[in-house]
C-alpha positions in Angstrom: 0.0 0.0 0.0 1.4 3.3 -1.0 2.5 5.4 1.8 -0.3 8.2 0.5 -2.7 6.1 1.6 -1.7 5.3 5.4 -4.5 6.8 7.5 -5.0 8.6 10.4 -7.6 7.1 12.9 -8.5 8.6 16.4 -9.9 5.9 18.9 -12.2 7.2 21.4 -13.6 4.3 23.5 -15.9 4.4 26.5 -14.2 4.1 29.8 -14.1 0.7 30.8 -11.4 -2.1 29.9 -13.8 -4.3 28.1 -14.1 -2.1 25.6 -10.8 0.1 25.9 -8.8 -3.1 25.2 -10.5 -4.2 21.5 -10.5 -0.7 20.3 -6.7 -1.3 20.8 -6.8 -4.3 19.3 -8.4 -3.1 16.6 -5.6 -0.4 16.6 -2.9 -3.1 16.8 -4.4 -4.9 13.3 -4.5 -1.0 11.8 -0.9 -0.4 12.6 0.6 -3.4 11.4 -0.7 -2.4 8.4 1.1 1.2 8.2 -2.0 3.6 9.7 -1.4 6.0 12.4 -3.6 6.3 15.6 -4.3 8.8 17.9 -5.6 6.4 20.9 -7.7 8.7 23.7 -7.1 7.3 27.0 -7.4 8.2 30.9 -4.5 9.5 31.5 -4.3 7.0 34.9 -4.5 3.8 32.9 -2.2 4.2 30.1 0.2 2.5 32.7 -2.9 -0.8 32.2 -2.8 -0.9 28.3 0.9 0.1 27.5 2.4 -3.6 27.6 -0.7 -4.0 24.8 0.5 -1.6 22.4 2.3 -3.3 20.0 3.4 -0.4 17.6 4.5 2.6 20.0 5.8 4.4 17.1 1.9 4.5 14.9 -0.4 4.3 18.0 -0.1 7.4 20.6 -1.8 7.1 23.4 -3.8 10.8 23.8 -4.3 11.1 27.9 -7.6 12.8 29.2 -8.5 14.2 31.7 -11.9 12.3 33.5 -13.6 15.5 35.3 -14.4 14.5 39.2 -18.8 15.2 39.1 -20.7 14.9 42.0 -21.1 10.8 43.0 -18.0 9.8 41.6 -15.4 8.5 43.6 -12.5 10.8 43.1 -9.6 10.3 40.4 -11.9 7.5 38.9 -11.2 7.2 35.6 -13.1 3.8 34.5 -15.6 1.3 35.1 -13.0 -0.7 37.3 -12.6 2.3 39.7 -16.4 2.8 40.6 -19.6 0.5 41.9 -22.1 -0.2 39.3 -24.8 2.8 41.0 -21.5 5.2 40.1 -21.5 4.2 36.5 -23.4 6.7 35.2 -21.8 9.7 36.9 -18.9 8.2 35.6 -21.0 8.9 32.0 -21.6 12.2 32.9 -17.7 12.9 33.3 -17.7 11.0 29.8 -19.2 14.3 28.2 -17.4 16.5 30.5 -15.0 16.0 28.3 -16.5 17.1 25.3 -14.8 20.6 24.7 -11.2 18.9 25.5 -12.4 16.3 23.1 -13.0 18.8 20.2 -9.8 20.7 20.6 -7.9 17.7 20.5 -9.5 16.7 17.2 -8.6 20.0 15.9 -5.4 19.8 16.6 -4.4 16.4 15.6 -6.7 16.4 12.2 -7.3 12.7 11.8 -9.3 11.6 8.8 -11.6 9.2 10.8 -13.0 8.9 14.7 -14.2 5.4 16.0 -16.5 6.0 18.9 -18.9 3.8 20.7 -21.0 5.7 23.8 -20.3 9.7 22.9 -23.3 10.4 20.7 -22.7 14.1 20.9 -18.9 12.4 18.9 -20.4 12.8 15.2 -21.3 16.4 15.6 -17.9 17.4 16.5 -16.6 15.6 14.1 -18.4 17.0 11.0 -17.6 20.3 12.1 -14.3 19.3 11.6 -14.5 17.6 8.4 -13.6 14.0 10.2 -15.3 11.2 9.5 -17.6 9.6 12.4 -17.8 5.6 12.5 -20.3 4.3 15.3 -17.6 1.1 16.3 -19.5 -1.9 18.5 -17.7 -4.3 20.6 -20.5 -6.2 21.2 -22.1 -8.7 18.1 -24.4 -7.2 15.1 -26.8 -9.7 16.6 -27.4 -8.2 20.2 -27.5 -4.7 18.2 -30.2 -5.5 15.7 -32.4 -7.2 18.4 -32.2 -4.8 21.0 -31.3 -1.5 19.9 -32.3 -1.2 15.9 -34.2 2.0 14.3 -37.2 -0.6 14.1 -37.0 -1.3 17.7 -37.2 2.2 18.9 -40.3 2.7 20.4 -40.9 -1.0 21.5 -40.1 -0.9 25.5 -42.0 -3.4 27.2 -41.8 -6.9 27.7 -44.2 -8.0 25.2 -42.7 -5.9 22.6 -38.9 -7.7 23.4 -40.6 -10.9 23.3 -40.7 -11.1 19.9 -38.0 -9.8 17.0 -38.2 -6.2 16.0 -39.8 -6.5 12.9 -41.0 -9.6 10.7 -37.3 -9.7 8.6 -35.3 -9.8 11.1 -32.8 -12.7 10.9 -33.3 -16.5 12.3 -35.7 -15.3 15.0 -36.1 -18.4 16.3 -32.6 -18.8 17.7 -32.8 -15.4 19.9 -35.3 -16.8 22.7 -35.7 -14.4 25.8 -36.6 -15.8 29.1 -39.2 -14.4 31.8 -36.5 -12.7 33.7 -34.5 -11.8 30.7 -37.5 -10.0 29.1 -37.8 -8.4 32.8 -33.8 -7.0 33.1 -34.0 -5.9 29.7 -37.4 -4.1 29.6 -36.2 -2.2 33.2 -32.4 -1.7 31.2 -34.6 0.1 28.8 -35.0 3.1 31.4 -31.9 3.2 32.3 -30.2 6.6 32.8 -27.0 6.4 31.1 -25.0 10.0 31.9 -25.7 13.5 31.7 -29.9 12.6 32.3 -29.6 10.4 28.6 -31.0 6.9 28.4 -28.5 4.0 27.4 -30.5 3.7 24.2 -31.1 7.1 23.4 -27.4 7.2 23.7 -26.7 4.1 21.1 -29.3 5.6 18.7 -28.6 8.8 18.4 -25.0 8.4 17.9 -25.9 5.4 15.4 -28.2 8.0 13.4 -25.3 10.9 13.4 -22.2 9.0 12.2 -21.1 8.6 8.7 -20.9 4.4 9.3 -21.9 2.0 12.4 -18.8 -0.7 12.1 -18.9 -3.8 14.4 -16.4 -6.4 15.7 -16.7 -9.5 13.8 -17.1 -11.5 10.1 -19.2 -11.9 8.0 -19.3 -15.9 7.7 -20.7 -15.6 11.1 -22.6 -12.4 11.7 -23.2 -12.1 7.6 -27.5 -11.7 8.3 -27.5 -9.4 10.9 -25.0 -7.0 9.6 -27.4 -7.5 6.0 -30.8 -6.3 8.3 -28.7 -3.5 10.5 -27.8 -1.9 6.6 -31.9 -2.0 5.6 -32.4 -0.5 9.2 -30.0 2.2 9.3 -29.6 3.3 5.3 -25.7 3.8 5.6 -22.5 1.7 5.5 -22.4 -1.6 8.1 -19.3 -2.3 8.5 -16.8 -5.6 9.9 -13.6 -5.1 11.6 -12.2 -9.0 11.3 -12.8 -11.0 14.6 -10.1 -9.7 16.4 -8.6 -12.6 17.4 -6.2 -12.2 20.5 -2.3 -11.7 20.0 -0.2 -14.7 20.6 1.0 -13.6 24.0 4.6 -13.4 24.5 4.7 -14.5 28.1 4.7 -18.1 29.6 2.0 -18.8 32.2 2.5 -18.4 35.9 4.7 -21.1 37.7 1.7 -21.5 40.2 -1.0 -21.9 37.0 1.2 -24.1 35.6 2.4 -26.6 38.4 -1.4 -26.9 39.1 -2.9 -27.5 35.7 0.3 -30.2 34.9 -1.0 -32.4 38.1 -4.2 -33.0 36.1 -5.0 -35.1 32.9 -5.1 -33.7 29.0 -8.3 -32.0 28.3 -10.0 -32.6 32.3 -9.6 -29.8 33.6 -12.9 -26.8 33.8 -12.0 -23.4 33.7 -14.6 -21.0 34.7 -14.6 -17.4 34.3 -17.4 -15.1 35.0 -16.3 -12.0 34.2 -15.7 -9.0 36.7 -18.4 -6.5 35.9 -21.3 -8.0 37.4 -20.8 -10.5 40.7 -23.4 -13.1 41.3 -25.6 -13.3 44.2 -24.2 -15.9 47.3 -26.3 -18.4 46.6 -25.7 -18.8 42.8 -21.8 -19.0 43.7 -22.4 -22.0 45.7 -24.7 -23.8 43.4 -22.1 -22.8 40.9 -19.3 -24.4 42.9 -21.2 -27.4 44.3 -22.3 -28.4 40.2 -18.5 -28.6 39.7 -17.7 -30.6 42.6 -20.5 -32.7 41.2 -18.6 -33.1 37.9 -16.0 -35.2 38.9 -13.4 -33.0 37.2 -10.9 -30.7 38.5 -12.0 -27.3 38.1 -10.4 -23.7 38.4 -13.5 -21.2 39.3 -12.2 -17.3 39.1 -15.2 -16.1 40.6 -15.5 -12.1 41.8 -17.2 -12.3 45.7 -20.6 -11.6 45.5 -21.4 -8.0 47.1 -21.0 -7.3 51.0 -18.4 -9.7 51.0 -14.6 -8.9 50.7 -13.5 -12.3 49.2 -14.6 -15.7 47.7 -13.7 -17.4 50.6 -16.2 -16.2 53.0 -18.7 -17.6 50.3 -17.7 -21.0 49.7 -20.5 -23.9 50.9 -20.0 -25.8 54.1 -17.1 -28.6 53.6 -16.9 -27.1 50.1 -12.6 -26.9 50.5 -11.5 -30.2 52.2 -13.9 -31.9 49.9 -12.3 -30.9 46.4 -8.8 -29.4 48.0 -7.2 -32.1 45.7 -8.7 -30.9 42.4 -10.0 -27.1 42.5 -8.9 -23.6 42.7 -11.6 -21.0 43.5 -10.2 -17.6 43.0 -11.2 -14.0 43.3 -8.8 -12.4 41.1 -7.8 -11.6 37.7 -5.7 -14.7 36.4 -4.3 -14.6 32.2 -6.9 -16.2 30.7 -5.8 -16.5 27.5 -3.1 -18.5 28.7 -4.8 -20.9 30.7 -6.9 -21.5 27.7 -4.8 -22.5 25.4 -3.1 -25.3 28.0 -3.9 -28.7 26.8 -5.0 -29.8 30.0 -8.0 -27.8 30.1 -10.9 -28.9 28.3 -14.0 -27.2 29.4 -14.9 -23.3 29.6 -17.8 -21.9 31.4 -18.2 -18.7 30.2 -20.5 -15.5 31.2 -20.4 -15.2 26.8 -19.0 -11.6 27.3 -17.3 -10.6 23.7 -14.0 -10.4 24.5 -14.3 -14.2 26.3 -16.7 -15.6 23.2 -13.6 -14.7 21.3 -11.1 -16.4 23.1 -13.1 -19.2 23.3 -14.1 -19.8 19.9 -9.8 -20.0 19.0 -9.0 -22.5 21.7 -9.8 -26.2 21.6 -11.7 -26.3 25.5 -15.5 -27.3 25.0 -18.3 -24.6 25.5 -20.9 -24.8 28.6 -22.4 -21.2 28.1 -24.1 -19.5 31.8 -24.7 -16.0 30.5 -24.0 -12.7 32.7 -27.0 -10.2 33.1 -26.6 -7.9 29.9 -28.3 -8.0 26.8 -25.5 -9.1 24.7 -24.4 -12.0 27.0 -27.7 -13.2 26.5 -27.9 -13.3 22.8 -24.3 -14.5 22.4 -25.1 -17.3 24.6 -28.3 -18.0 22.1 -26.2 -17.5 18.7 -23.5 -20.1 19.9 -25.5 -22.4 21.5 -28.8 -22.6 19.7 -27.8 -21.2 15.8 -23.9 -22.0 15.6 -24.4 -24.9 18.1 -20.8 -24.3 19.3 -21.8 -24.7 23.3 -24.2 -25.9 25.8 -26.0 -23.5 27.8 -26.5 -24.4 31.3 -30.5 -24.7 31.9 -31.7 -21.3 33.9 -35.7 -21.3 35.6 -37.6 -19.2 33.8 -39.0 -16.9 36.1 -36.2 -16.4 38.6 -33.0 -16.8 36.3 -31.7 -18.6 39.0 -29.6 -22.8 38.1 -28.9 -25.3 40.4 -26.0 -27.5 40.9 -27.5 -30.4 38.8 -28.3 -27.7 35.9 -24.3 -27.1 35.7 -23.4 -30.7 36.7 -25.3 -31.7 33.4 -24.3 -28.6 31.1 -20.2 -29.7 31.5 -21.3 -33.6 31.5 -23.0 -33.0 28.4 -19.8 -31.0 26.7 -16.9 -33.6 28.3 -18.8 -36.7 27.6 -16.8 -38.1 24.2 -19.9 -40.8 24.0 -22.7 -38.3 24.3 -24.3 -37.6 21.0 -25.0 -33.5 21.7 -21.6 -33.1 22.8 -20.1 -34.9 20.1 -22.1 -32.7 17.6 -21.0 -29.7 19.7 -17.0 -30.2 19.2 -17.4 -30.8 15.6 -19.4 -27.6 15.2 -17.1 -26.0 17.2 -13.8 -27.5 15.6 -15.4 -25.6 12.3 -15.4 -22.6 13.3 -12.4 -22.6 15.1 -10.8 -24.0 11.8 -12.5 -21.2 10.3 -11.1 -18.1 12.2 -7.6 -19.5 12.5 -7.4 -20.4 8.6 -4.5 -18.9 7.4 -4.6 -15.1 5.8 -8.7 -15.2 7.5 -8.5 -12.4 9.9 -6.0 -10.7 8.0 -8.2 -10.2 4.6 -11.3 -9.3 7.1 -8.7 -6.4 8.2 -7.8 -5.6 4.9 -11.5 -5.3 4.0 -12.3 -3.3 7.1 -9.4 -0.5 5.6 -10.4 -0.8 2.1 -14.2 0.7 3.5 -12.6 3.0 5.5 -10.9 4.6 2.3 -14.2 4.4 0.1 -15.9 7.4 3.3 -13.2 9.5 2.7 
């Protein structure tokens, strides 16, 4: 590519790690390739994302200044640094920024913003003759269910009980549960910053840039990214998968002694994310359904809230019984690490994007026990009921809540090389797998991603 056509892309992500990390990612793929970024970061945690930048020389990390509001805990910069109540002060500080923002913009003259929660972005950026992309961690799928132009005015729990409008894409896979259709009806009120609801927020800034681009591929997320472009009447776009970097560290003596005791492919790693703790009695239903497994397990589990650590939580004889064969831990651990050792061979995963990734590249089988958000929900539904990649543990219907036998069953089903579910399971999964590590795969999506980039400008 001739050097006149190197671009220059400014990342402005929402403040929060899970989606701070892909947009740098993403800015990783672009400056392999030659493109310049000007990455806009708390100026607190570039210390957390520097060992991730891979190309200090095209990707400049741009610090800002997170303005202390009223409710926010002060020199909080992200998600990690508040409680879930603080979030959307921490939204309101988000726009605070807005002026500092501008000037910025004005200054460094990129051709092309990527922004995700900022809806007041696109304005700004037309001003300045920049180009405005809408750019979504989460799948096309959650997107075009939940927060479509067609879905707009549909709030209530009847209305999310069925699709959006009559074309909208296998239907039939994207079931919603009682207490589903209850969180995400009441997550439909939600105040999200500055006295803006969360999907005012996603629409407007949807209707206002020049593109909406999402993480993914089309061989997977091909129909929904087809009924987003009839919805919206401008450019959809795909980034590639963003399939993690090979890390360039070896895993922990302590992960490693451990995981070596156990056989190839028998150990269950379950991860729940860190967002969104679950209640004390889930954890120990959760923990007693692996001791129920047989297997050794490795559980990073954050304590549920009013308790300081996981330990406090665990059920009565819970440690002496499984001492031999489990790990429950309350911290972060290198998950991509500990997935790719060949002695793991089951995930339990909360289906959050960044872990649905991860998963989908490693060999470990799928058991799928979705977090609380909308988009753990319907990732847990594509891969389980319309890619059939995983098994999702069985949830009642009312309550949300799963017993021990529920996740006992779930990993059985997955582990068991005789059971005929299971057995269609890994093949489906070994196909896509195949699929997004096929050589020169992620690498044309990338190139693909660039080439629509060019035809905005």
């Amino acid at each position: 590519m001739a050097e006149a056509s190197f671009l220059h892309i400014a990342m402005c992500p929402w403040l929060a790690m899970g989606h701070l990390t892909p947009f740098l990612h993403l800015s990783n793929k672009l400056a392999n390739r030659g493109h310049t970024i000007s990455f806009f970061i708390p100026k607190r945690t570039i210390s957390k994302l520097q060992h991730l930048n891979l190309h200090p020389h095209l990707i400049t990390f741009i610090p800002i200044t997170v303005p202390h509001v009223h409710g926010l805990p002060h020199e909080a910069e992200t998600t990690a640094d508040v409680p879930p109540s603080s979030i959307t002060h921490l939204t309101t500080a988000m726009d605070l920024t807005h002026n500092d923002i501008e000037l910025l913009l004005k200054d460094l003259k990129p051709q092309i913003v990527l922004f995700d929660f900022q809806h007041w972005l696109p304005n700004i950026a037309r001003n300045h003759g920049i180009k405005c992309i809408q750019y979504m961690i989460v799948n096309p799928a959650t997107v075009a269910y939940f927060a479509s132009p067609a879905r707009l005015r549909q709030g209530t729990e009847s209305d999310l009980k069925k699709p959006p409008s009559p074309d909208f894409p296998d239907a039939s896979s994207i079931e919603l549960r009682a207490h589903e259709l209850r969180r995400s009806a009441a997550f439909r009120k939600l105040e999200f910053g500055s006295g803006v609801l969360f999907y005012d927020r996603l629409g407007t800034g949807s209707a206002l840039s020049d593109a909406v681009a999402f993480k993914g591929c089309r061989e997977i997320e091909g129909p929904y990214v087809d009924y987003l472009k009839s919805q919206y009447k401008k450019p959809v776009i795909l980034s590639g998968p963003l399939l993690p970097e090979q890390p360039n560290t070896a895993l922990d003596e302590k992960w490693e002694s451990w995981l070596s005791k156990f056989k190839s492919g028998s150990v269950i790693y379950c991860a729940l994310g860190t967002e969104s703790p679950m209640e004390k009695n889930q954890v120990q239903e959760l923990l007693l359904g692996l001791e129920l497994t047989g297997f050794p397990f490795l559980a990073v589990i954050k304590p549920p809230m009013g308790y300081d650590s996981i330990e406090e939580v665990l059920p009565e004889g819970f440690k002496e019984r499984t001492k031999e064969r489990s790990v429950v831990h309350g911290e972060w651990v290198p998950q991509q690490l500990i997935l790719g050792h060949s002695n793991v061979g089951c995930f339990i995963t909360h289906c959050g994007a960044g872990s649905v990734t991860e998963a989908l590249v490693n060999k470990c089988q799928l058991v799928l026990l979705p977090g609380p958000y909308g988009d753990h929900v319907i990732n847990a539904r594509i891969l389980g009921r319309k890619l059939r990649v995983g098994v999702e543990v069985e949830k009642g219907q009312e309550d949300g809540f799963f017993s021990k036998e529920s996740v006992c069953k779930a990993v059985k089903t997955v582990m068991d090389d005789e059971n005929q579910v299971g057995r269609h399971v890994r093949e489906n999964h070994s196909k896509i797998r195949n699929l997004l590590l096929a050589p020169h795969f992620e690498s044309s999506c990338v190139d693909g991603f660039i080439l629509r980039l060019h035809d905005m400008l």
